[in-house]
C-alpha positions in Angstrom: 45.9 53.8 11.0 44.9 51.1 8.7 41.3 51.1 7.2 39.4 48.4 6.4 37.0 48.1 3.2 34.2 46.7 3.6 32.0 45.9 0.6 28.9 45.0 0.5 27.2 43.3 -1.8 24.3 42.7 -3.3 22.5 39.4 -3.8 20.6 39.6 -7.5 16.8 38.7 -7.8 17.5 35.9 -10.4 15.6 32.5 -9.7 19.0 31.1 -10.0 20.2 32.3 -6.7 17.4 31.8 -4.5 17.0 28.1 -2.9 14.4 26.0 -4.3 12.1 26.6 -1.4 11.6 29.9 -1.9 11.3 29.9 -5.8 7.8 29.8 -7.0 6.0 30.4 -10.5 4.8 33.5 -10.9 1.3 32.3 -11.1 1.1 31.2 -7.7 2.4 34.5 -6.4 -0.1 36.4 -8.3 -3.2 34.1 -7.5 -5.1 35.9 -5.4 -5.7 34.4 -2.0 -9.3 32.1 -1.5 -12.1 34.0 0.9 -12.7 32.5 4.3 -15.6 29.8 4.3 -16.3 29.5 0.6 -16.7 25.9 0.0 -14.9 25.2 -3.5 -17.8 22.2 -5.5 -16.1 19.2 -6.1 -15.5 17.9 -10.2 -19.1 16.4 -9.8 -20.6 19.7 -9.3 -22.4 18.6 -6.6 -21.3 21.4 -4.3 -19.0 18.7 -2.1 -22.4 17.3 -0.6 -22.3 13.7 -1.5 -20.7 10.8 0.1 -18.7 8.1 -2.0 -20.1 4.8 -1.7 -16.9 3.3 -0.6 -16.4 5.9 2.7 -19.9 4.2 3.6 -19.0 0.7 2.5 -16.0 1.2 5.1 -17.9 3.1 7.8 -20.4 0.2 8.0 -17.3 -2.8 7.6 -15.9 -0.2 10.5 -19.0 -0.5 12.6 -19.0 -4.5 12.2 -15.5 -4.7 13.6 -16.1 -2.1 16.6 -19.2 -4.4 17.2 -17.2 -7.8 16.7 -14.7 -6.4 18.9 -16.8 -5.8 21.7 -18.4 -9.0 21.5 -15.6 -10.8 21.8 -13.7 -8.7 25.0 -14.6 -12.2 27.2 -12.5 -13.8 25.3 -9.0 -11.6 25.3 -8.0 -13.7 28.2 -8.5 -17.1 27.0 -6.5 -15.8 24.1 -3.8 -14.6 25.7 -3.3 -17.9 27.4 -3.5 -19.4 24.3 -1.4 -17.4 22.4 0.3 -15.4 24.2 -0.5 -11.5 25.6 1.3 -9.5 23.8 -0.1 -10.9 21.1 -3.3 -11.2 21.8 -3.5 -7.2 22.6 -1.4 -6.0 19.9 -3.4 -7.6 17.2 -6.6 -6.5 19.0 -5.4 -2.9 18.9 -5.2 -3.0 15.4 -8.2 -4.5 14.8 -9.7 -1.6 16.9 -7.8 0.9 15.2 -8.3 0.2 11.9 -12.5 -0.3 12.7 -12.1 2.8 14.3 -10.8 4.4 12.0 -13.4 3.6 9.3 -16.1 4.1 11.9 -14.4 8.0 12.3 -13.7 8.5 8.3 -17.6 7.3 7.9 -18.7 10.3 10.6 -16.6 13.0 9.4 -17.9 12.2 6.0 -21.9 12.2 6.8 -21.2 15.3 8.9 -19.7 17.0 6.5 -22.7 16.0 4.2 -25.4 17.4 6.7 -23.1 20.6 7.3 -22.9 21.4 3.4 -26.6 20.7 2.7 -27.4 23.2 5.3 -25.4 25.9 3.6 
């Protein structure tokens, strides 16, 4: 009866033989993980509880256009003859989406203000 030999080996622990995915500096594996709901301050020092001047620049420009935009739903239709509906809608959706957008980026910013100063 014949017998087969089976070897195993072993894979070595060098950095060299793991994938790149899974290679990672020894700093980072020793860090020690951050506690839940400490808010890190920004390089200001402010704590994080400002808001830039441009994120309000763009949530009032985003305001404007959402404004513009509903101003002007009478005339999607006299558009669309004119130019065409696809067109008409597809450039309106972006104009939507991109007010939008800045309207949302402009929330989420002042929130996150209000909810930092109250910490």
């Amino acid at each position: 009866m014949a017998t087969t030999d089976t070897k195993s080996t072993t894979r070595s622990s060098t950095s060299g033989d793991r994938p790149k995915h899974s290679r990672g500096t020894q700093e980072q594996r020793q860090r020690p993980p951050e506690p839940a709901g400490v808010v890190q301050p920004d390089a200001a020092g402010d704590g994080g509880r400002s808001v830039s001047v441009w994120t309000m620049l763009l949530f009032l420009v985003g305001c404007g256009i959402l404004v513009v935009a509903a101003i002007n739903l009478p005339n999607l239709g006299r558009w669309g003859d004119q130019h065409g509906n696809v067109l008409v809608f597809l450039c309106f959706f972006l104009v939507m989406s991109i007010g939008g957008r800045w309207f949302w980026a402009g929330i989420d910013a002042l929130w996150g203000a209000v909810r930092n100063k109250e910490a």
